[in-house]
C-alpha positions as CSV (number, residue, x, y, z in Angstrom):
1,X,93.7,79.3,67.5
2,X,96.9,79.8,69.0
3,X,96.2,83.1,70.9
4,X,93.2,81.3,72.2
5,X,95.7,79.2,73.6
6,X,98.2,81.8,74.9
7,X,95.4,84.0,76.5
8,X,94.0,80.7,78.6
9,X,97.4,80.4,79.9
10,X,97.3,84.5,80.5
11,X,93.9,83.9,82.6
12,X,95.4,81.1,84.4
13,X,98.5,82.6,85.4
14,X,96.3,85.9,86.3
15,X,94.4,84.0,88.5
16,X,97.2,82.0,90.8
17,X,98.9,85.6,91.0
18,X,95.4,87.0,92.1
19,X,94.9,84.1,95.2
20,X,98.6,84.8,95.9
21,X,99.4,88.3,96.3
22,X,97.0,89.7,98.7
23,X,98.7,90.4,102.2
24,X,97.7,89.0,105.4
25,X,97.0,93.2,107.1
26,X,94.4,94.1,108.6
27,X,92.2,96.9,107.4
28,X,94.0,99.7,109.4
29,X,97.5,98.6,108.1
30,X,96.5,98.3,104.6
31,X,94.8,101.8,104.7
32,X,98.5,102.8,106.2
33,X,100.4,100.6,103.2
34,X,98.2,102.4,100.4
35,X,97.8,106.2,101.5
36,X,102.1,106.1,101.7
37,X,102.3,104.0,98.5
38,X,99.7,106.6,96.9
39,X,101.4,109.5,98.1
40,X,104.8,108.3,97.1
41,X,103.1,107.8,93.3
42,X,101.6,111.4,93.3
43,X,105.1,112.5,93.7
44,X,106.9,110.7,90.9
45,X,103.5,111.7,88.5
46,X,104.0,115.6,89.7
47,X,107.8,115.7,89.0
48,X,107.5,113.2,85.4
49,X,104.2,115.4,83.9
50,X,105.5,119.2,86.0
51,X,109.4,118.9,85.5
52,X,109.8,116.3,82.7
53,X,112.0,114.5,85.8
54,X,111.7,110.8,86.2
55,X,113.0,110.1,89.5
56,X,112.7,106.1,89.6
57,X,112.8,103.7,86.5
58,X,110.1,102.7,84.2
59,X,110.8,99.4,85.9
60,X,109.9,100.8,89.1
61,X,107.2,103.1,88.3
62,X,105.2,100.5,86.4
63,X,105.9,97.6,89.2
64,X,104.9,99.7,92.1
65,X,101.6,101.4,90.3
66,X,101.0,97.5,89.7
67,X,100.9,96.7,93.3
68,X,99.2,99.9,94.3
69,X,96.5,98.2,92.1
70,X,97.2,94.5,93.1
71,X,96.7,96.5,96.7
72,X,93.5,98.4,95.9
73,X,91.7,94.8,94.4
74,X,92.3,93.1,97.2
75,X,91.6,95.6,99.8
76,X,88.3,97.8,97.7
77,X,87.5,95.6,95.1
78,X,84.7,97.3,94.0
79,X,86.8,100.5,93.0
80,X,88.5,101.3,89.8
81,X,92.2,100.9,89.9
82,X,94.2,104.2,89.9
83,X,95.8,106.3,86.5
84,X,99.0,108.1,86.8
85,X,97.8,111.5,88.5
86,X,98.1,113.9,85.0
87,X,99.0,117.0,86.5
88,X,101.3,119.8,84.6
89,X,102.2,123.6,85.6
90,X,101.8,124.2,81.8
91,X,98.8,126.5,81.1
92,X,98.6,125.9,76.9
93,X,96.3,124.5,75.9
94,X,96.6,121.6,73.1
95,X,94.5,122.2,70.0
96,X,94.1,118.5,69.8
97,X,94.3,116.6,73.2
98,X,96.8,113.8,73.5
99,X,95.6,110.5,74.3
100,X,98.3,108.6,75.7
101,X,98.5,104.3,75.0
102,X,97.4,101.8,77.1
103,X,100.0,99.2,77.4
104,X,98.8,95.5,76.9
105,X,100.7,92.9,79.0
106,X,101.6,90.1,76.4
107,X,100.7,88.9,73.1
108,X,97.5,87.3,74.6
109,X,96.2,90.8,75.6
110,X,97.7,92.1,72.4
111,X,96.2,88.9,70.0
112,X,92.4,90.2,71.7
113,X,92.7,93.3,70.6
114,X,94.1,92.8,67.2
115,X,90.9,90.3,66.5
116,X,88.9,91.6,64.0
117,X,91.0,94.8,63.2
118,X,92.1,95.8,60.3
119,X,94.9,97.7,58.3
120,X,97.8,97.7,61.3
121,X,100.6,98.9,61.6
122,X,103.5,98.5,64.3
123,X,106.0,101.9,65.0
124,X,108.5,101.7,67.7
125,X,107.8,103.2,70.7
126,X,110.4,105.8,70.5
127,X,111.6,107.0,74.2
128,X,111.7,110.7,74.3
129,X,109.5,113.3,75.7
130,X,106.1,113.9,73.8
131,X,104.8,117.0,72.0
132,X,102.5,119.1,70.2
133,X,104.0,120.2,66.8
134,X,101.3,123.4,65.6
135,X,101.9,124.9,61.9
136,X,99.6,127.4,60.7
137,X,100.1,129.1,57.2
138,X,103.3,127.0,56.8
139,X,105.4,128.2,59.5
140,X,105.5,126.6,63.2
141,X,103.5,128.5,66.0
142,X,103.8,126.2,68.6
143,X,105.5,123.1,70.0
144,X,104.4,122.4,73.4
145,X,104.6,119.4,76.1
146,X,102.3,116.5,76.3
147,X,101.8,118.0,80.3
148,X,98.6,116.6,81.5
149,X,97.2,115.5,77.9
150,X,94.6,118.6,77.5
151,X,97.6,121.4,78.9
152,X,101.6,121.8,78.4
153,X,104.0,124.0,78.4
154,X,105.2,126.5,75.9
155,X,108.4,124.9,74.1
156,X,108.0,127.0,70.9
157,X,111.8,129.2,71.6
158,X,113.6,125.5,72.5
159,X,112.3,124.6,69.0
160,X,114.2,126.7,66.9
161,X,117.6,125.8,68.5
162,X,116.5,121.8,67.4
163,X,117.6,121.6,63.9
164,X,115.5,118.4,63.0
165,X,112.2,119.9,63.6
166,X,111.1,121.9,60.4
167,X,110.3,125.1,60.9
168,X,108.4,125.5,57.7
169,X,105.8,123.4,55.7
170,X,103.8,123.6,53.0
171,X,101.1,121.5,51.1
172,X,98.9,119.5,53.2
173,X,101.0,120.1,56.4
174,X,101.1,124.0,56.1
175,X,98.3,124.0,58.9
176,X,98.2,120.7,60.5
177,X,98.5,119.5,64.1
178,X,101.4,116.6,64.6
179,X,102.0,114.9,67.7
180,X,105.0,113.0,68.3
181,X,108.3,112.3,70.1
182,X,111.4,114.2,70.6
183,X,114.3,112.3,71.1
184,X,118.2,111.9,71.9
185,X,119.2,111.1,68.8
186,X,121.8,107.8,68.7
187,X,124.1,105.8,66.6
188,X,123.1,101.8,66.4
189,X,121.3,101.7,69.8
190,X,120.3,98.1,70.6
191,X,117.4,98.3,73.2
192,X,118.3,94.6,74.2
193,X,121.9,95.1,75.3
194,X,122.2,98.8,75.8
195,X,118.5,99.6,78.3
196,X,117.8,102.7,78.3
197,X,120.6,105.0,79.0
198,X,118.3,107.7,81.1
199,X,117.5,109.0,77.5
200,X,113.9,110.4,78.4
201,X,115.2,112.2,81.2
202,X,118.3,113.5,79.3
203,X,115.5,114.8,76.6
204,X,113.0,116.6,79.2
205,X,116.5,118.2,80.5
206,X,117.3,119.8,77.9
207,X,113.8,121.1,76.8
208,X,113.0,122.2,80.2
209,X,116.3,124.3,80.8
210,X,117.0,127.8,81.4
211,X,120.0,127.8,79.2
212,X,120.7,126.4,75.7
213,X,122.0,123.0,75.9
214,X,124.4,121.6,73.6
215,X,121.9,118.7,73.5
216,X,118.9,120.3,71.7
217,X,121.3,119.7,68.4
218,X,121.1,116.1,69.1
219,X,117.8,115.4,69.7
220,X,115.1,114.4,66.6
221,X,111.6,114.1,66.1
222,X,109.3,111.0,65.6
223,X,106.0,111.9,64.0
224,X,102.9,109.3,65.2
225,X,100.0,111.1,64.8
226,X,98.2,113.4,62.0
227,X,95.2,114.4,63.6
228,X,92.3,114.4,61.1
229,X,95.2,113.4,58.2
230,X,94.9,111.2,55.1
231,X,92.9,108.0,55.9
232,X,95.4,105.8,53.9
233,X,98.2,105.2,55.7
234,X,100.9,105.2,53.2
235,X,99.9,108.7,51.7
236,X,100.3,109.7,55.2
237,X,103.6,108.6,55.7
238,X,105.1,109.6,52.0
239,X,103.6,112.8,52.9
240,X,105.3,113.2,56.2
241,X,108.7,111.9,54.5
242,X,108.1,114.2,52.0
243,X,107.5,117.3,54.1
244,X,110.9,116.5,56.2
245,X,109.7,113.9,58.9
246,X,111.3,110.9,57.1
247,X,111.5,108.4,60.3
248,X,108.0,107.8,60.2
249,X,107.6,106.4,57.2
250,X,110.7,104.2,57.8
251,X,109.9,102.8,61.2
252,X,105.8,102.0,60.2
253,X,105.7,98.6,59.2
254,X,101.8,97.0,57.7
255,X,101.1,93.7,59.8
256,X,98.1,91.4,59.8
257,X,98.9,88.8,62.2
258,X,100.1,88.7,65.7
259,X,102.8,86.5,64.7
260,X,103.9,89.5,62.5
261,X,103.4,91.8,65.4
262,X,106.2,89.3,67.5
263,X,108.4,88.9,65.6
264,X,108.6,93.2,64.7
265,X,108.9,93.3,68.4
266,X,111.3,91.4,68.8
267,X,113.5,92.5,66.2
268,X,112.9,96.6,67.2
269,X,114.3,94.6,70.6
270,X,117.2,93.5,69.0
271,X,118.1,95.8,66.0
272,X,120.4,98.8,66.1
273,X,117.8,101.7,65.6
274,X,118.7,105.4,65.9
275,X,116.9,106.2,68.9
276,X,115.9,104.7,72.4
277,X,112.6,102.4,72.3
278,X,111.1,100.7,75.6
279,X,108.3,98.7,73.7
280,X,106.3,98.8,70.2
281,X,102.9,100.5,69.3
282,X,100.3,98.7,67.3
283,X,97.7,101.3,65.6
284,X,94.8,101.2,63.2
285,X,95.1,103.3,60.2
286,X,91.2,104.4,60.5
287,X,91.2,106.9,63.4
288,X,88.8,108.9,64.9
289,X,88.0,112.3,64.3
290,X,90.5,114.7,66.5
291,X,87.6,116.1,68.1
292,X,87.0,113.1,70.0
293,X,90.6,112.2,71.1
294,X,90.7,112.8,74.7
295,X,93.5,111.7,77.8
296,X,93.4,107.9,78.4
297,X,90.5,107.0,75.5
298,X,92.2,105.9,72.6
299,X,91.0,102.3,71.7
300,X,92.8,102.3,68.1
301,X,96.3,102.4,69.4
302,X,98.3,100.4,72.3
303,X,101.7,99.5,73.3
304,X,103.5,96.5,74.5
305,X,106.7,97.5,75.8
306,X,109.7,95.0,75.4
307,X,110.8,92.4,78.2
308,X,111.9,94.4,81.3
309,X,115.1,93.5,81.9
310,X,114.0,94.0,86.2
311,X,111.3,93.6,87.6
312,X,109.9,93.8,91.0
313,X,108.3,91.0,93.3
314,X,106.8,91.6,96.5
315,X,109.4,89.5,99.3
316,X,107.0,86.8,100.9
317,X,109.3,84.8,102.5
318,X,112.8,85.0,104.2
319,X,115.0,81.8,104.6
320,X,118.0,81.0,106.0
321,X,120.5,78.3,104.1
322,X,123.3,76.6,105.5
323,X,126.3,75.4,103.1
324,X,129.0,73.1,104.0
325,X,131.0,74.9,106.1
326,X,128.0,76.5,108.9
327,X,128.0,79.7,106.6
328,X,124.6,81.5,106.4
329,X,122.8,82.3,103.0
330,X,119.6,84.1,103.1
331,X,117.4,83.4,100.1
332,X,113.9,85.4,99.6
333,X,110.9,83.4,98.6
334,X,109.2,85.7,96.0
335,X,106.1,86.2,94.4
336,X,106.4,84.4,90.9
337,X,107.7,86.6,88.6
338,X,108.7,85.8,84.4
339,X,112.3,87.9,83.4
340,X,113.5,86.8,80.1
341,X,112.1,83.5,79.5
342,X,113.2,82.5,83.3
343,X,110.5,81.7,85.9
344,X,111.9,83.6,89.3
345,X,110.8,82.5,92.5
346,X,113.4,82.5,95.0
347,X,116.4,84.7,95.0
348,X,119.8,84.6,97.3
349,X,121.0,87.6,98.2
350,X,124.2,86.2,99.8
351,X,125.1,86.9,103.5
352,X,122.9,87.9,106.7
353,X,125.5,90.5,106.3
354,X,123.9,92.1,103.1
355,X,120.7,91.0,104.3
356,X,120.4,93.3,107.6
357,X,122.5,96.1,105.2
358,X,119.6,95.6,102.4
359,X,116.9,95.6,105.7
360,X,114.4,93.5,103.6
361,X,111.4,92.6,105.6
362,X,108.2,90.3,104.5
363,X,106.2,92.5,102.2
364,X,108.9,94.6,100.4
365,X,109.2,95.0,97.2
366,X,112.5,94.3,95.7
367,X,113.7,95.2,91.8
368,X,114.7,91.7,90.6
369,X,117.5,91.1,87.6
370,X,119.2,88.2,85.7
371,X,123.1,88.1,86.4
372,X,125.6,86.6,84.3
373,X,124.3,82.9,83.6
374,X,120.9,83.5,84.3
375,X,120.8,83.4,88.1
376,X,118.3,86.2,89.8
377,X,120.0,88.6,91.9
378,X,118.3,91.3,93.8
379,X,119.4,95.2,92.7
380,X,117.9,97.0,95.3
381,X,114.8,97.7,97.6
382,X,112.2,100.2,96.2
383,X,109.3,100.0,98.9
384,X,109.7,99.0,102.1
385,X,106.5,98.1,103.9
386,X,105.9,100.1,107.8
387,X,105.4,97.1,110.0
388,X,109.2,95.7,109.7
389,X,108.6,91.9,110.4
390,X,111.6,89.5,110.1
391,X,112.4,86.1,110.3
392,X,114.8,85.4,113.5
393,X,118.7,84.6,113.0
394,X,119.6,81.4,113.2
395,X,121.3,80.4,116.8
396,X,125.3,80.5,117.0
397,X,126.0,76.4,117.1
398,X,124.4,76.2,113.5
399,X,127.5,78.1,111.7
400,X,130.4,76.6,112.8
401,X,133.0,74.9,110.3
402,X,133.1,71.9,112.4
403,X,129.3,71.4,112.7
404,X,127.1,68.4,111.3
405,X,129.8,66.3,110.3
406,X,127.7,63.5,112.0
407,X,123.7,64.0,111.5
408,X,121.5,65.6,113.4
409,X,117.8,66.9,113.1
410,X,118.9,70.3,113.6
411,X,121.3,70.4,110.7
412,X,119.8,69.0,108.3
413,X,120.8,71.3,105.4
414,X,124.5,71.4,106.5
415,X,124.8,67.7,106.4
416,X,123.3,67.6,102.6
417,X,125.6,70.2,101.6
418,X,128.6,68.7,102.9
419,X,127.3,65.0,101.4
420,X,127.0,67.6,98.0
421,X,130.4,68.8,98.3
422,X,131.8,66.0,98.5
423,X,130.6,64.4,94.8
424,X,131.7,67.4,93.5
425,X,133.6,66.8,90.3
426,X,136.8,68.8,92.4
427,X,136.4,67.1,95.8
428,X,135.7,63.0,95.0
429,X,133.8,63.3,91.7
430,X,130.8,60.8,92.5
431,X,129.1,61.0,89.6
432,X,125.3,61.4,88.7
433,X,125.0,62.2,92.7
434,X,122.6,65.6,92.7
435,X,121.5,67.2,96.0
436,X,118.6,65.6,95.7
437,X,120.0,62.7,95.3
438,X,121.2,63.2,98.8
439,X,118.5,63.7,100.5
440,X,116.3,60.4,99.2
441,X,119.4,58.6,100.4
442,X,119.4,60.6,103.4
443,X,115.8,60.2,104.4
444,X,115.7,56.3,103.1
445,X,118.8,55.5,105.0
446,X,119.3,57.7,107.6
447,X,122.9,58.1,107.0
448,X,125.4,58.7,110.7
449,X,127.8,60.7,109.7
450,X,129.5,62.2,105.9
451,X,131.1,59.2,104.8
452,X,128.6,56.3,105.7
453,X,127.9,56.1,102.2
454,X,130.6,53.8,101.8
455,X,129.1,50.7,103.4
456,X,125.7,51.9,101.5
457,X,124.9,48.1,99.9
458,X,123.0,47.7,96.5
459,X,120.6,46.4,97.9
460,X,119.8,48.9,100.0
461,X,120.1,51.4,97.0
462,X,117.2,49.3,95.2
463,X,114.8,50.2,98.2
464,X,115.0,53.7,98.2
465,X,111.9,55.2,96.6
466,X,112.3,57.1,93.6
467,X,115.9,55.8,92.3
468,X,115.7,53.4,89.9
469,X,117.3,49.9,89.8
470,X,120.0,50.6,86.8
471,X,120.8,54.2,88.7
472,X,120.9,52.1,91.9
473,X,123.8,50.3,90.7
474,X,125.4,53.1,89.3
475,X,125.4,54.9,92.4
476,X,126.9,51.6,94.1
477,X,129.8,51.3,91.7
478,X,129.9,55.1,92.0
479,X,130.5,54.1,95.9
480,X,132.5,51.8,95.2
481,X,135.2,53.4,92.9
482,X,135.7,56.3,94.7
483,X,138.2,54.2,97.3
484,X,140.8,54.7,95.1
485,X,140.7,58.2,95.2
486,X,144.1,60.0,96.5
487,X,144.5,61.1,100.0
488,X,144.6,64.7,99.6
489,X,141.2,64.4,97.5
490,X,139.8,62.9,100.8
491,X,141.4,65.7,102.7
492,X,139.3,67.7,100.5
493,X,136.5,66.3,101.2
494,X,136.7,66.8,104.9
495,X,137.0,69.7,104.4
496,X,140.5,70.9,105.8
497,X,140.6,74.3,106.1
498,X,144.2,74.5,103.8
499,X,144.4,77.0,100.5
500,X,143.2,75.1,97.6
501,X,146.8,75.2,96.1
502,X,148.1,73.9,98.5
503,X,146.5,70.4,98.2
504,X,148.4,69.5,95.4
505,X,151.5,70.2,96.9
506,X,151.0,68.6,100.3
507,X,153.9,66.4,100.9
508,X,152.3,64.6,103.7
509,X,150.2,61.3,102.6
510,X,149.1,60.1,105.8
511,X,146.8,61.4,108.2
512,X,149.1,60.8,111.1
513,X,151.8,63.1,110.0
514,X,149.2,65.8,109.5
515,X,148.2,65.5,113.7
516,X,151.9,65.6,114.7
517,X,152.1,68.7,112.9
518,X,152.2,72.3,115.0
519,X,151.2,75.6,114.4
520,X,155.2,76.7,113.8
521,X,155.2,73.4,111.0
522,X,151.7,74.4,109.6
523,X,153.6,78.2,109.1
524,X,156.1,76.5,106.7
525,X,153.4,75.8,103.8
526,X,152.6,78.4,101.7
527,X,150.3,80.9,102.3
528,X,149.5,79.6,106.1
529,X,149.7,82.1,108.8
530,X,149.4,81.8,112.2
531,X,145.5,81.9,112.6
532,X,145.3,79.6,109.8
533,X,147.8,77.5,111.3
534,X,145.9,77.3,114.3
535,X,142.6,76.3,113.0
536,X,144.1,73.3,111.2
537,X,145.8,71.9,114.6
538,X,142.4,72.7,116.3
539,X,140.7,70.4,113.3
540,X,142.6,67.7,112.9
541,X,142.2,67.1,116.4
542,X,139.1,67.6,116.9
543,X,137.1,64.9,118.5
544,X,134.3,64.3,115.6
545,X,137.4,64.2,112.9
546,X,139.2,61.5,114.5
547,X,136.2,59.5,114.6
548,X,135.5,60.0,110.8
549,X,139.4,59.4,110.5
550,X,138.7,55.8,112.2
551,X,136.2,54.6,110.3
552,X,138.0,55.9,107.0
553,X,141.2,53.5,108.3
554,X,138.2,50.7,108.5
555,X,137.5,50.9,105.3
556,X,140.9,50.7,103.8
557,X,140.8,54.1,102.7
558,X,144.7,55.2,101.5
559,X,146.2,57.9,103.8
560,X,144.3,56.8,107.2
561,X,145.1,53.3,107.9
562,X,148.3,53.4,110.3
């Protein structure tokens, strides 16, 4: 069956993230690591179930309680992994306890717990703060906080001022228990592109103030669950719509298939709704009596929350990269993570510059994000780790703008990225010529410098492992043609350090007259000042350019020959 399949690849994947992520500390440090991890939790779980405040993300919450756990099974692996600490400063008590969700991981974990389940349904997972709704003799007594599960606090004055919450009931509701979510109301919110505007915290703002906010007029109420209630879902519902709690009934959808489940998921994802949603929940019609609902037991209901659109990876590796011109990249080798349907494990983070700003060490955890495109990018650092180890900076003769024009072992990686520059479409447009195309060449034919390419011979092409005899001749004739490229395309791909404009407009076309140029004549080009001026007469006079110059005039290459 196909969720046989799916939860295979879910063991798999489990089990190479397993042998990957445990740290290389000793016991002492990663006692150190987990108490300030622990301690760091206990504070975001007393201001979220105390104050209604959540100080970090979802995103970050869930990742780091994930590697608190990650930590604990590597480093005690015989004890159970921790729950959010449930503490609340309410004191009333619920007359039915709440029993929170457990959130499945994927539709493998989800597709396990469906099997042999019946009567389904699938509700959004609304994104407000949850309550206790109490009506006794048709009026409503009490409306109190989730708090801990068993205790809240006392929101029964903030209830009146909330216009969507009825205040009276009769028939089967006139003494009933609800629990549910209230919510900041909104006009064709699309979870996908919008996120989740802070909308929780907004909620537990407004409940929890001193004052009478504005906001308690916008907020509305999601009813998802009737204690001891009809056993047939849709008289529970029509009931429910009937008695002034309409969303419910229009938001429960009957499924019988995981497929089903998907696709609701990924349309709640995707479809303007009226509230804020960070995930779905899949529930059983058949509950249990309300007398045994307790905090962190229920087995008929879960969630699984939408994609995140971050998520955080533990930093396991710093490197440095080198592009054309000596400048210095520094890309993080991550722990693998999935965002979106994109594998993620290496992200640049631009300049040592940001880097040493950013003071990302081995063993940090970053939040992790898709830019524009698709490409990773990191969005912050949300645990730094005590011991502060870092790779060591690069030494100065690596980054200069006039470095690895002829190969050497050192500089490697600025060699292949000037070779890359120069197929670019812009600069000489060899075509079909990736980076790795480069380095087979390079390591097959040990090219001297950036342009001994050109007396590359096919049949040196054909012995390079790897490229194949019809994309050996392509690359020859690639070779080939590219002679007849124009000067300042080949001034390009030296790269002279002139504005990009003002290539096109160069009125020199021999080499020669660009040497007996001077700073003063370099001025007289557009947007050239003096520095720039004198870093072109320091480069085309530089000893390694007149050699490449040379061997360009050997070849007959237009613009060099005297």
């Amino acid at each position: 069956m196909k969720w046989i399949t799916k939860l295979i690849g879910f063991l798999g994947l489990l089990s190479a993230m397993a042998s990957a992520t445990c740290p290389a500390w000793s016991s002492v440090q990663a006692q150190q690591e987990m108490a300030k991890l622990n301690e760091k939790l206990r504070k975001w779980d007393q201001a979220y179930y105390q104050q209604g405040v959540s100080e970090v993300s979802d995103a970050t919450y869930d990742g780091l309680r994930g590697q608190y756990n990650e930590w604990q099974h590597c480093f005690h692996p015989s004890e159970k992994p921790k729950q959010p600490q449930l503490t609340t400063q309410g004191k009333a008590l619920h007359p039915i306890a709440h029993t929170g969700v457990k959130k499945l991981p994927d539709s493998a974990a989800v597709a396990l717990w469906v099997k042999s389940k019946t009567d389904l349904w699938v509700q959004p997972k609304v994104d407000g703060v949850a309550v206790t709704l109490v009506y006794q003799q048709g009026r409503l007594v009490k409306l109190l906080s989730r708090g801990d599960g068993e205790k809240g606090q006392d929101w029964t004055e903030k209830s009146r001022m909330i216009p969507a919450i009825p205040k009276t009931l009769s028939g089967p509701l006139a003494n009933s228990v609800l629990q549910g979510e209230v919510f900041w109301k909104r006009d064709n919110h699309i979870q996908k592109i919008m996120g989740g505007i802070n909308a929780r915290g907004k909620v537990a703002g407004a409940m929890m103030s001193q004052s009478d906010p504005a906001l308690l007029k916008e907020l509305g109420i999601f009813i998802w669950a009737w204690p001891d209630g009809p056993a047939d879902m849709n008289m529970k519902l029509e009931t429910l719509a009937q008695a002034g709690f309409p969303l419910t009934k229009m938001w429960s959808t009957s499924v019988s298939s995981v497929e089903q489940i998907e696709l609701l998921r990924e349309s709640l994802f995707t479809t303007p709704l009226p509230f804020v949603t960070d995930g779905i929940v899949v529930r059983e019609a058949l509950e249990p009596a309300a007398r045994y609902w307790l905090p962190g037991k229920a087995t008929w209901v879960i969630a699984w929350k939408f994609p995140p659109a971050q998520q955080i990876a533990e930093v396991k590796g710093i490197q440095f990269t080198l592009g054309r011109t000596g400048k210095v990249s520094v890309v993080l080798r991550l722990n693998p993570l999935q965002i979106d349907d994109k594998q993620v494990k290496r992200v640049n983070i631009g300049s040592v510059k940001r880097w040493q700003a950013l003071d990302i060490a081995l063993g940090d955890q970053v939040m992790v994000s898709l830019a524009g495109q698709g490409i990773p990018r990191v969005d912050e650092v949300v645990w730094r780790v005590s011991q502060r180890n870092k790779p060591q900076l690069p030494t100065d003769k690596m980054v200069t703008p006039l470095s690895c024009l002829f190969f050497e072992v050192w500089c490697r990686e600025q060699f292949i990225a000037r070779l890359a520059w120069i197929s670019a479409p812009e600069v000489l447009n060899i075509n079909g010529v990736s980076v790795r195309t480069w380095q087979q060449i390079q390591q097959s034919l040990s090219l001297k410098h950036i342009f001994s390419w050109l007396t590359v011979t096919q049949e040196e092409l054909l012995q390079i492992s790897g490229i194949s005899p019809a994309r050996a001749t392509h690359l020859w004739q690639q070779f080939s043609q590219v002679r007849q490229q124009p000067f300042n395309r080949w001034l390009l791909a030296f790269g002279l350090p002139l504005p990009r404009a003002v290539f096109s407009t160069l009125p020199d076309s021999q080499w020669s007259h660009l040497v007996a140029r001077d700073e003063h004549s370099w001025q007289k080009l557009p947007g050239i000042g003096a520095v720039r001026a004198k870093k072109l007469v320091e480069f085309v006079n530089h000893p390694q350019i007149a050699a490449l110059v040379v061997f360009l005039a050997e070849q007959g290459i237009r613009g060099f020959a005297d």
